[in-house]
ZAMARGU-4260 file (C-alpha; in steps of 0.2 Angstrom, whole numbers, plus 5000, padded with zeros to 4 digits):
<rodrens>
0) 5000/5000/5000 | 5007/5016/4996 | 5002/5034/5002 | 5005/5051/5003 | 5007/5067/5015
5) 4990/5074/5023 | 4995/5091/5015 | 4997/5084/4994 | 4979/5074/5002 | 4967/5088/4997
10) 4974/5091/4980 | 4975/5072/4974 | 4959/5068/4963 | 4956/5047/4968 | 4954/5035/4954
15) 4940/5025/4952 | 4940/5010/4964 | 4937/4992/4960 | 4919/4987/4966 | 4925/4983/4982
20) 4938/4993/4985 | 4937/5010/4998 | 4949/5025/5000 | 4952/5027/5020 | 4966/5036/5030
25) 4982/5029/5045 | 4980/5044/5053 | 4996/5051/5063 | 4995/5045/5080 | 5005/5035/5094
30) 4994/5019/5092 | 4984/5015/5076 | 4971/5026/5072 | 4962/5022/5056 | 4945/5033/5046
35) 4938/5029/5030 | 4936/5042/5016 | 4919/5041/5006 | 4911/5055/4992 | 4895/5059/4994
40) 4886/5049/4981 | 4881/5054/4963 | 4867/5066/4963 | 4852/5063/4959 | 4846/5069/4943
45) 4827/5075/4943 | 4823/5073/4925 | 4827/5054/4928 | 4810/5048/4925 | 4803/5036/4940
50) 4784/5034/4946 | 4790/5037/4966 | 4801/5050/4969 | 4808/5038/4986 | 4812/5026/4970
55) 4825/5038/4964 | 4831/5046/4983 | 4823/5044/4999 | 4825/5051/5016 | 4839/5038/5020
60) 4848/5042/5004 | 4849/5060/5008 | 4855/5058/5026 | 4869/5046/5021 | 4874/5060/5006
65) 4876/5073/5022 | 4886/5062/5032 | 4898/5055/5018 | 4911/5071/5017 | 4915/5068/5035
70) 4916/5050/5037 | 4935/5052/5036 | 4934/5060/5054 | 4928/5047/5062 | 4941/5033/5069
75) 4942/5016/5074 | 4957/5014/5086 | 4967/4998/5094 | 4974/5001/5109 | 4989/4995/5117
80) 4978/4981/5129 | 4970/4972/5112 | 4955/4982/5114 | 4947/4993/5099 | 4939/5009/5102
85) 4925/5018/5094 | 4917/5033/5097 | 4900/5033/5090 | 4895/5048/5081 | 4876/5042/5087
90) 4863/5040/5102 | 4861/5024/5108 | 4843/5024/5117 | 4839/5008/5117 | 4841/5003/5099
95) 4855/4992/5100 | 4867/5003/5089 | 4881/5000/5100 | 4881/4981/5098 | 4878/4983/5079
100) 4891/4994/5075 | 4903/4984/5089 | 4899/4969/5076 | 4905/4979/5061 | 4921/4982/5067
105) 4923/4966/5075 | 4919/4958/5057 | 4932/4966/5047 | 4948/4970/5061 | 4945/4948/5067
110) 4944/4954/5084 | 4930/4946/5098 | 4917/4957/5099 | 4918/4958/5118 | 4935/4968/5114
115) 4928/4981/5105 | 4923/4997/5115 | 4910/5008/5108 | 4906/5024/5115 | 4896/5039/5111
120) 4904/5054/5108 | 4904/5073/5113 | 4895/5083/5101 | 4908/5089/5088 | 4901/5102/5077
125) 4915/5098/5061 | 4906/5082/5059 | 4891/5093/5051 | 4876/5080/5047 | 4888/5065/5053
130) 4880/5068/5071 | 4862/5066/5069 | 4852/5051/5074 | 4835/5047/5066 | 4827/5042/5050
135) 4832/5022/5054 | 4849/5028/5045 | 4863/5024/5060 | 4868/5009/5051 | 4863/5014/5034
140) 4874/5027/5033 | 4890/5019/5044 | 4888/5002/5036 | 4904/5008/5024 | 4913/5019/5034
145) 4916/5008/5050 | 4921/4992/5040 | 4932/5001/5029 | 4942/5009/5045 | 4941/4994/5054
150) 4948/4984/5037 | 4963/4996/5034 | 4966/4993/5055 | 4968/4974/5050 | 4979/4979/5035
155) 4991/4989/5048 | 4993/4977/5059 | 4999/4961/5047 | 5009/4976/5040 | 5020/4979/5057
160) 5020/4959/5061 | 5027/4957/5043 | 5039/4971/5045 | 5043/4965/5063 | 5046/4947/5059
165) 5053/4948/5042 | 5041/4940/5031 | 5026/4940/5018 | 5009/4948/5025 | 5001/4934/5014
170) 5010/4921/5025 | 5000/4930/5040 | 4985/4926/5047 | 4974/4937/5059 | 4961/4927/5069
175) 4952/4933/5087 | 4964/4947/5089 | 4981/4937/5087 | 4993/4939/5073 | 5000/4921/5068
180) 5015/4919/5055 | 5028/4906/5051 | 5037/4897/5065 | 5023/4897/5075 | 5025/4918/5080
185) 5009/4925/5085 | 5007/4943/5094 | 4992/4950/5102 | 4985/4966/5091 | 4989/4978/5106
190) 5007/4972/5106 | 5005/4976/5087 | 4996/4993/5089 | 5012/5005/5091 | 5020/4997/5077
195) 5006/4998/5066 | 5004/5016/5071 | 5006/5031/5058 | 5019/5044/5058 | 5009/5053/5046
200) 4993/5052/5039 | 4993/5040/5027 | 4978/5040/5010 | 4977/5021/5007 | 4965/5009/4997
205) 4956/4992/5007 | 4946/4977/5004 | 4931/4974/5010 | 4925/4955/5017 | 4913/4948/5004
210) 4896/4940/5012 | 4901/4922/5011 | 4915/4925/5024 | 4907/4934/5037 | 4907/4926/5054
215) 4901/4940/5064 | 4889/4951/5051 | 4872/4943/5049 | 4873/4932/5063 | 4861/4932/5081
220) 4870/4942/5092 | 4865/4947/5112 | 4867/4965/5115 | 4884/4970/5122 | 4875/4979/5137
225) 4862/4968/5142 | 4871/4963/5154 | 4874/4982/5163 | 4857/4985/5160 | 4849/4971/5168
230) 4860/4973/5183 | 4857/4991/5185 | 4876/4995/5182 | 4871/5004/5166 | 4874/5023/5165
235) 4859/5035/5163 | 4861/5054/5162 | 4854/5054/5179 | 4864/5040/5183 | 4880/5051/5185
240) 4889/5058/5199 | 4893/5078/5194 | 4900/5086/5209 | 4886/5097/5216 | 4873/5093/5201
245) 4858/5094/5216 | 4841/5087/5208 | 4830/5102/5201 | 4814/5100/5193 | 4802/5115/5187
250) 4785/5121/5190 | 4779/5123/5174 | 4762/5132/5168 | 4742/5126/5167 | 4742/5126/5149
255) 4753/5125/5134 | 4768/5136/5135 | 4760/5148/5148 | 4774/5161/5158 | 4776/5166/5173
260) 4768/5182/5179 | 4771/5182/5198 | 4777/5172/5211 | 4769/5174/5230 | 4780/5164/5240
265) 4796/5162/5234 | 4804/5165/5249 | 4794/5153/5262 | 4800/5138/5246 | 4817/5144/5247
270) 4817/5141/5266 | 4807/5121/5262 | 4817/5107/5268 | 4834/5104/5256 | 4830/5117/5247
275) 4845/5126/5240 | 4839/5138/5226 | 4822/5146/5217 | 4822/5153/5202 | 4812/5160/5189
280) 4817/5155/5172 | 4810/5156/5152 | 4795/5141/5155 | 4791/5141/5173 | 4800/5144/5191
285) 4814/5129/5194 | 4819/5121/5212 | 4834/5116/5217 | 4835/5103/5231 | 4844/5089/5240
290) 4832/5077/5232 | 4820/5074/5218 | 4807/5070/5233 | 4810/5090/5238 | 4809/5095/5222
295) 4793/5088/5219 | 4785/5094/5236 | 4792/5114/5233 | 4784/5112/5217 | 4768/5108/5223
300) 4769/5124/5236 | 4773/5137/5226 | 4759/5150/5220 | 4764/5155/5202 | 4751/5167/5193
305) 4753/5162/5173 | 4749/5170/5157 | 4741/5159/5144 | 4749/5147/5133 | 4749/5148/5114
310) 4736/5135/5114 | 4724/5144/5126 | 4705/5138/5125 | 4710/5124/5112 | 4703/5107/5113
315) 4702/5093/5102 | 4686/5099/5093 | 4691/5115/5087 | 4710/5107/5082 | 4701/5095/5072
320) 4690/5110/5064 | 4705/5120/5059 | 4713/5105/5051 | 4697/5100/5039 | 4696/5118/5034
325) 4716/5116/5029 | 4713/5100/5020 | 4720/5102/5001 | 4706/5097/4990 | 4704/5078/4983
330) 4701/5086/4965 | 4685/5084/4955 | 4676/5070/4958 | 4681/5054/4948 | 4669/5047/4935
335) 4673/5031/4940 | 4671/5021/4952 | 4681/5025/4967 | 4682/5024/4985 | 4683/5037/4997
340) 4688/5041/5017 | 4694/5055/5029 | 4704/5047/5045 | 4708/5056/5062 | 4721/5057/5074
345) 4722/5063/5089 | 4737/5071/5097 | 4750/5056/5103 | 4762/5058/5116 | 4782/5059/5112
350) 4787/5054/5131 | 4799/5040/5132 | 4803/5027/5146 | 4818/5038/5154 | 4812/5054/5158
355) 4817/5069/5149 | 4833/5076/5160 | 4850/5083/5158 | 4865/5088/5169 | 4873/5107/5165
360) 4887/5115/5172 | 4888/5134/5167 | 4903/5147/5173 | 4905/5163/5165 | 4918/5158/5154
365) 4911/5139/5149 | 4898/5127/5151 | 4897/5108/5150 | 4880/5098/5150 | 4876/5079/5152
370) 4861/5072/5140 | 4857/5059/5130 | 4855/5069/5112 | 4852/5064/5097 | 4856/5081/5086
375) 4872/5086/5101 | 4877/5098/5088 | 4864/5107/5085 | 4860/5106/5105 | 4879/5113/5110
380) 4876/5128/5096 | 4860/5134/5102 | 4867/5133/5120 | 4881/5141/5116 | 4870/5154/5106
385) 4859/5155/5123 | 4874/5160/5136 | 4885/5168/5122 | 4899/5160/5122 | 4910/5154/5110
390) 4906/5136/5103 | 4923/5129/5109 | 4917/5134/5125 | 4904/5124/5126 | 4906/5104/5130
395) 4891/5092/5126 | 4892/5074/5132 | 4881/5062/5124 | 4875/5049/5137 | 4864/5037/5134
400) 4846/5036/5135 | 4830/5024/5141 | 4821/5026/5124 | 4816/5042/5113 | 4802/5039/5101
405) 4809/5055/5094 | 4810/5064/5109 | 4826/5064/5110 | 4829/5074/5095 | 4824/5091/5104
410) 4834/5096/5119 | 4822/5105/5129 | 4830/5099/5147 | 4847/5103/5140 | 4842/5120/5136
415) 4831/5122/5153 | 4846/5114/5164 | 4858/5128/5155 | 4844/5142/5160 | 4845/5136/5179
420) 4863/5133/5181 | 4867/5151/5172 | 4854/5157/5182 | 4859/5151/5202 | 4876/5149/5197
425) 4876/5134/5202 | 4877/5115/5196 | 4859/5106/5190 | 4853/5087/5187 | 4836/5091/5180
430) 4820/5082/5179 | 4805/5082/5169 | 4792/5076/5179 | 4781/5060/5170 | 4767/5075/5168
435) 4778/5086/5162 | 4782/5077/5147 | 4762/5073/5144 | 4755/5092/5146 | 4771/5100/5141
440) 4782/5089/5131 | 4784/5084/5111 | 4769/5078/5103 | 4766/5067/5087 | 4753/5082/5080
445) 4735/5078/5077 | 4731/5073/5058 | 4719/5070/5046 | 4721/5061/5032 | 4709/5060/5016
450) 4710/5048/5004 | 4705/5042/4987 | 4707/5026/4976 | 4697/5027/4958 | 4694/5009/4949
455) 4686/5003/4934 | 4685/4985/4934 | 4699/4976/4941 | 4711/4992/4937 | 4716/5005/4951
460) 4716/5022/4940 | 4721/5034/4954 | 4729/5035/4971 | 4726/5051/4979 | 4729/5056/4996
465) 4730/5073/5006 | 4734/5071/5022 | 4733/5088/5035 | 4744/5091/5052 | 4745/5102/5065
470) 4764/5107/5060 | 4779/5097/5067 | 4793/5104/5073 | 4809/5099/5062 | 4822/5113/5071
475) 4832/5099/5077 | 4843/5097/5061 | 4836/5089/5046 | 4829/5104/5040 | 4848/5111/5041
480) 4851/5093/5030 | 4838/5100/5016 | 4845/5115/5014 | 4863/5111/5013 | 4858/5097/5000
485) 4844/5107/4990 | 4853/5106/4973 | 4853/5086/4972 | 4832/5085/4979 | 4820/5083/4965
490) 4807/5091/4975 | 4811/5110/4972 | 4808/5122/4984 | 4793/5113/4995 | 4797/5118/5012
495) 4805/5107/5026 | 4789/5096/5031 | 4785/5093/5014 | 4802/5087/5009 | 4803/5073/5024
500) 4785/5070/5020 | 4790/5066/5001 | 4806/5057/5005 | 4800/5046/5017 | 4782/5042/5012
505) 4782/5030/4996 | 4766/5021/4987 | 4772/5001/4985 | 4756/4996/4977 | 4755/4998/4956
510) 4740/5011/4957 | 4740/5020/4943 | 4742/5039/4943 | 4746/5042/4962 | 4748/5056/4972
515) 4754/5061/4993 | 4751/5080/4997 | 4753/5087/5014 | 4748/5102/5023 | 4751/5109/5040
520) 4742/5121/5048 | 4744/5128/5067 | 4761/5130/5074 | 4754/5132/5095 | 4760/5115/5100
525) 4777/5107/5106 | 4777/5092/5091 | 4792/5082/5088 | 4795/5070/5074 | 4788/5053/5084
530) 4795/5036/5078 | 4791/5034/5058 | 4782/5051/5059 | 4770/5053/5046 | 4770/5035/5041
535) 4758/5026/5056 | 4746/5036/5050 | 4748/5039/5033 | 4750/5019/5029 | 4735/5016/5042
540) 4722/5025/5032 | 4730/5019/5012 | 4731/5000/5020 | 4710/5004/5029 | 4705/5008/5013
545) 4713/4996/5002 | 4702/4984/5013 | 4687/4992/5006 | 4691/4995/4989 | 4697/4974/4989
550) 4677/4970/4998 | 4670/4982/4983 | 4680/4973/4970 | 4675/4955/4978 | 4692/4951/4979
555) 4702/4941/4996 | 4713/4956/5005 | 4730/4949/5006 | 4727/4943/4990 | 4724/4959/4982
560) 4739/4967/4991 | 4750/4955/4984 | 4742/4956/4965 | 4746/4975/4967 | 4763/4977/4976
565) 4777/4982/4964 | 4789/4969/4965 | 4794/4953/4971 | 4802/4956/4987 | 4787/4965/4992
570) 4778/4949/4987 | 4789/4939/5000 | 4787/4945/5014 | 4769/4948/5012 | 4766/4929/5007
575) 4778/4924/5022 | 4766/4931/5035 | 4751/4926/5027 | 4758/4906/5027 | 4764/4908/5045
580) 4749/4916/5051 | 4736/4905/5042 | 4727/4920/5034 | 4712/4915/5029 | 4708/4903/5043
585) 4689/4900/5052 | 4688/4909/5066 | 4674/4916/5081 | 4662/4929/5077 | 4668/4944/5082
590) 4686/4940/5080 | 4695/4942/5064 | 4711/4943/5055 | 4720/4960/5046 | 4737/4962/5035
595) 4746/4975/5030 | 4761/4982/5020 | 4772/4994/5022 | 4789/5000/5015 | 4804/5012/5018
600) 4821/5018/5020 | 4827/5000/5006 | 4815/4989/5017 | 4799/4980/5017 | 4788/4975/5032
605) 4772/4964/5033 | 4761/4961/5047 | 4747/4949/5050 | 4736/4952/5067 | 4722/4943/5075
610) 4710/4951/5087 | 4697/4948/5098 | 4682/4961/5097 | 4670/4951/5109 | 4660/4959/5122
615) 4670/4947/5134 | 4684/4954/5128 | 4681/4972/5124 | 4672/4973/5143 | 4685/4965/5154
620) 4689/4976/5169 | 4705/4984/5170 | 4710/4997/5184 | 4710/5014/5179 | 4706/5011/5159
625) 4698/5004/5147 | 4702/4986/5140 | 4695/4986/5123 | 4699/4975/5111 | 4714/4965/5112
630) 4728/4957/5098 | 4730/4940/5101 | 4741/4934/5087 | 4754/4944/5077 | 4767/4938/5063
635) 4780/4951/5059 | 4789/4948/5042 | 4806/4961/5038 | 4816/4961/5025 | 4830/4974/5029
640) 4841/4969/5014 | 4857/4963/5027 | 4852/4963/5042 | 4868/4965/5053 | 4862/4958/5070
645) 4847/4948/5066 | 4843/4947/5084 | 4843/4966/5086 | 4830/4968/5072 | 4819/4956/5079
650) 4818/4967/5096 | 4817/4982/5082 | 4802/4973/5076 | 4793/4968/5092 | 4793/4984/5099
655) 4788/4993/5082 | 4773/4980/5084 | 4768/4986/5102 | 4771/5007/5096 | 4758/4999/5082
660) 4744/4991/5093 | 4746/5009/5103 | 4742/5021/5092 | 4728/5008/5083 | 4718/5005/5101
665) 4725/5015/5116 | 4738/5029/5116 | 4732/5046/5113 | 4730/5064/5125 | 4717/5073/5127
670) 4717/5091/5123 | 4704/5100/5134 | 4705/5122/5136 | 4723/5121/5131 | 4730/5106/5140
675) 4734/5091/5140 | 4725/5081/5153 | 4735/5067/5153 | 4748/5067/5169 | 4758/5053/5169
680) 4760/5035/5160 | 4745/5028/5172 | 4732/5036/5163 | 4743/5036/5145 | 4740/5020/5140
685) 4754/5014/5128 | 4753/4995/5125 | 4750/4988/5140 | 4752/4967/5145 | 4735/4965/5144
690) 4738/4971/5126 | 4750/4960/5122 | 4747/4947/5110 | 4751/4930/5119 | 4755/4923/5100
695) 4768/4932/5090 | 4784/4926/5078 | 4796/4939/5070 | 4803/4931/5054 | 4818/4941/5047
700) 4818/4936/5028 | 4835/4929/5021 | 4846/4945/5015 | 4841/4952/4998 | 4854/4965/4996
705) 4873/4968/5001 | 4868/4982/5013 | 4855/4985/5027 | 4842/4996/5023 | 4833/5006/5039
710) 4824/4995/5052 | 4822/5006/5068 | 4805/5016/5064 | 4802/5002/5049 | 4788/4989/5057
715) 4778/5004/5067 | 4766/5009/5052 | 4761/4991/5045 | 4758/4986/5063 | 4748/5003/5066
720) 4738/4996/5049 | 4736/4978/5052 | 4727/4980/5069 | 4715/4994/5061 | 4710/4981/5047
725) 4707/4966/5059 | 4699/4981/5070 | 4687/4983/5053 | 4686/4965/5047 | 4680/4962/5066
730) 4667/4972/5069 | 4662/4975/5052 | 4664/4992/5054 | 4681/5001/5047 | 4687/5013/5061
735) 4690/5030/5056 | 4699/5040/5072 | 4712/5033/5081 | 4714/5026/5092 | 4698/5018/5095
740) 4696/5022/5113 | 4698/5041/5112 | 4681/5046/5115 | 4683/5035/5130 | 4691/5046/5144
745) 4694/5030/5158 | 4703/5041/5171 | 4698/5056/5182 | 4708/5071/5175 | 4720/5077/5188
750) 4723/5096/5192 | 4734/5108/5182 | 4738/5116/5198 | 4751/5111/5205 | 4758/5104/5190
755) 4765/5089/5197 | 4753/5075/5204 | 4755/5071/5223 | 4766/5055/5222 | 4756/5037/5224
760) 4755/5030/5241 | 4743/5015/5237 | 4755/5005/5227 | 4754/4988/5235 | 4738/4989/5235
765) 4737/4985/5218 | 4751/4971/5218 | 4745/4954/5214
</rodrens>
């Protein structure tokens, strides 16, 4: 391998590479550090003719453009012990990035995968788009770049045992770590790492593995921190011990975004038990205590006088009337046959398992903040922005996190927790409280979504769909992504939510003359961009009223999908869950089967339900809420193209099924004189086990491509789908708002002042 100086770098033009051969970097350093250096890929061309625009780019593709310039600054490194380090330029929230990407470098540097050490790191600003997590693109977009540093790492190291012990590096082999040569000679790779190390950055060329020799890719692999987590030795961002970061939680305001207008007793809280600081900041009054207990009790006392919120006097009813009068018009009607519906859905909470919190430390001439982050970039600018400093002033630690369903996307807590510690001067760990994030967190925004399918015979003519959204908020980076890569987008110039909503929302079925529109309307709410964000719903109501038009033609559901779907891996997976499921079978009145399709990011997802709609079933009494109907069976087919840890991706898919049966029967707020009444996960009812189908099989289909295609957010929308049709097929009647319990309120609303809930004291009365 030859190389040359990291100043003649820039100027050299690279030559076209053998199909599997990748540029990369030996980066100057005292043990081997290696980077791999990737191009953007070739624009797209907008006059390349193609039916779906996500056929020619999609959301993934665009991401994975954004990140390429910049893949040559993130390193895989041996140590000097044998082990590999790499800093993750991603947020692990319970995704199981760590352990796939741990497994990619494993694969190519023939190291055990218990070796490798994979962090996450500090927000670093250079890296541009490289640092953004979301879109199911972690392990699209670093498939290539971490195997090719880890490859030329391997290539180094037979290198220094070659030049060390005077022969071939084709009479070497390197196997669990170990260098082996002739005369029985091996060396460990950490005594190897020095050697191996660069005294200059070098440009070099690699191989990758092919498929058929992958020992590690592709196989079932247990997570590499199950262990931590199960035992509770895991690190959370509240988890760490900042010196004098003293719990502090906020009193925040009866309706949505309210401010504070007075405070009458800010002295008698400041003198309440471990009380250490009141303070008035931008979206209520925070308390720093000894403890998250003394938090929550000074919060409760204090007598705050508010302003309204943006959101003042709004409810679900007049939300819903603003959107219909927003709704883009379905056109003329057709003078064919057609079929035709208009589907709601109600406001759905972004609140994730971990609460949101973050640690800050601000001095006057720096600040440094703790939080599990998923666009730390962005975060550590608009901090720095916030407190004036310069940006190198400013340290942001990604830790990890307990979940996001988007959530963690927006950095609220991290901006708050920089407010307080500015503010006192001091040190905070801060807390949302669970009812925080319910009345005054991210929410997936209330939609409607009309749609349209014109026939004649057994021929679809038209597709057409308009669907209409209280406005999400996209300020956490990828609207920075769109305008940056504007040029190579054959959208034109749409608009941020317009451009994710035609990059990530694609029509798999051959319909004719199709079309997807969107339109947002009413910017008063906190949204956030929930897991799949448009897609549940989009799918849900395409896939409802593919059911009809399949009764109105006469024809079997499943079988109608699969006469229409585009292509034959589409077909597969479809077929699979239909075999494996036994669709079509004899079943109780009142309990029925449903299917549906969905497809995105280079993969394809299929889901097959079963539900039980009898009154026995529907009436069953459950503490606090409302049982409703329940999934007793689901079959999950995935084909993600290569699926790196096929044991990850089936708890992908299983969690995507339960975000499904949510949104389809259970999980929604309740908007009521601009709140939220909802107050904690006990009367939010995400999937609960009395949900939870006792039957279900995840079938991950043999790999169809030489890459992974997106998996995290993948399974959410056909599951969302396939529960709605059984729902349908069940009752006989197709259900048109979602979920189906919303008009149900099961619980006794609990008061907006004091924000926060008196803590439960009657919990083993309720332990069976």
């Amino acid at each position: 391998m030859t190389g040359t100086d990291s100043s003649s770098q820039q100027e050299s033009v690279p030559q076209p590479l053998a199909r599997r051969r990748f540029l990369g970097y030996v980066l100057a350093a005292p043990t081997l550090l290696t980077a791999a250096r990737l191009v953007a890929p070739s624009e797209a061309q907008a006059d390349v003719p193609s039916p779906e625009i996500t056929e020619l780019i999609d959301l993934n593709d665009v991401m994975t453009a954004a990140a390429a310039p910049t893949s040559g600054l993130i390193t895989v490194e041996v140590n000097t012990d044998g082990t590999v380090s790499f800093a993750l330029p991603r947020a692990e929230v319970g995704q199981g990035i760590t352990t796939s990407t741990a497994m990619l470098i494993a694969e190519e540097l023939d190291v055990p995968l218990e070796r490798v050490r994979v962090t996450l790191a500090d927000a670093r600003p250079e890296l541009l788009f490289n640092q953004l997590t979301g879109g199911s693109n972690t392990t699209f977009s670093t498939y290539t770049p971490v195997r090719v540093a880890a490859a030329i790492a391997r290539n180094r190291l037979l290198r220094a045992a070659a030049a060390e012990w005077g022969t071939a590096v084709t009479d070497l082999t390197l196997k669990a770590g170990t260098v082996t040569g002739p005369g029985n000679r091996s060396a460990d790779i950490g005594a190897l790492s020095s050697k191996a190390a660069g005294v200059r950055t070098e440009q070099v060329t690699v191989g990758l593995k092919p498929r058929d020799m992958f020992t590690v890719i592709g196989k079932p692999h247990s997570r590499t921190d199950a262990l931590a987590a199960v035992t509770g030795r895991k690190k959370f961002t509240l988890d760490l011990n900042i010196p004098d970061a003293l719990p502090t939680m906020v009193c925040r305001p009866p309706t949505i975004n309210g401010k504070v207008t007075a405070v009458s007793n800010l002295q008698e809280v400041s003198s309440m038990p471990g009380v250490t600081d009141v303070a008035v900041i931008s979206t209520g009054v925070a308390v720093r205590a000894a403890t998250f207990g003394q938090c929550i009790d000074a919060v409760r006392a204090l007598r705050v006088s508010w302003k309204p919120g943006r959101a003042d006097g709004k409810s679900d009813t007049s939300v819903l009337k603003e959107l219909k009068a927003a709704e883009l018009p379905l056109g003329l009607p057709p003078l064919t046959p057609s079929v035709e519906e208009r589907f709601t859905f109600h406001f759905r909470s972004n609140s994730a398992l971990e609460p949101n919190c973050a640690i800050a430390d601000v001095r006057p001439d720096r600040a440094e903040i703790w939080s599990s982050l998923k666009a730390p970039i962005v975060a550590k600018e608009a901090i720095a922005g916030k407190l004036g400093l310069p940006l190198g002033s400013v340290t942001v630690h990604v830790t990890e996190g307990g979940g996001s369903f988007g959530r963690k996307l927006f950095f609220d807590a991290a901006l708050e927790a920089v407010e307080v510690s500015q503010k006192i001067g001091k040190p905070v760990k801060l807390m949302w409280h669970r009812a925080d994030d319910s009345r005054q967190g991210r929410t997936h925004p209330m939609a409607t979504s009309r749609v349209r399918i014109a026939y004649l015979g057994n021929t679809i003519l038209s597709y057409k769909q308009r669907h209409t959204s209280v406005a999400t908020d996209l300020g956490h980076g990828l609207g920075e992504v769109f305008t940056a890569m504007a040029a190579r987008l054959p959208v034109g110039d749409i608009g941020f939510s317009e451009t994710f909503f035609q990059l990530s929302q694609s029509m798999p079925y051959n319909f004719g003359a199709n079309s997807r529109l969107l339109n947002e309307t009413d910017n008063s709410f906190n949204t956030g961009s929930m897991r799949n964000v448009y897609s549940p719903d989009v799918t849900c109501a395409r896939e409802l009223l593919i059911d009809r038009l399949a009764a109105r033609m006469g024809k079997d559901p499943c079988r109608f999908r699969h006469d229409f779907l585009r292509d034959d891996r589409s077909r597969a997976v479809l077929d699979k869950v239909a075999e494996v499921g036994r669709w079509g079978r004899s079943m109780p009145v009142g309990t029925a089967q449903g299917i549906a399709f969905h497809s995105e990011y280079h993969s394809a997802n299929a889901v097959l339900v079963e539900i039980d709609c009898r009154p026995e079933t529907v009436d069953r009494p459950v503490r606090n809420g409302v049982a409703g109907p329940r999934v007793t069976k689901a079959v999950v087919a995935v084909d993600v193209g290569l699926a790196v840890n096929p044991r990850g991706l089936e708890a992908q898919m299983m969690g995507c099924l339960m975000d499904g049966i949510a949104l389809t029967l259970t999980s929604s707020l309740h908007l009521r004189d601009g709140h939220f009444l909802e107050a904690s996960w006990d009367n939010y009812f995400y999937t609960r086990q009395w949900n939870t189908p006792p039957e279900l099989e995840i079938i991950v289909m043999p790999s169809t491509s030489e890459r992974p295609g997106g998996a995290g957010e993948l399974g959410v929308a056909a599951s969302m789908a396939a529960v709605a049709c059984a729902y349908g097929r069940a009752t006989g009647t197709m259900p048109t708002v979602f979920p189906i319990n919303h008009g149900t309120l099961s619980f006794e609303p609990k008061p907006t002042v004091p924000p926060v809930p008196a803590s439960p004291t009657d919990g083993l009365d309720h332990v069976r």
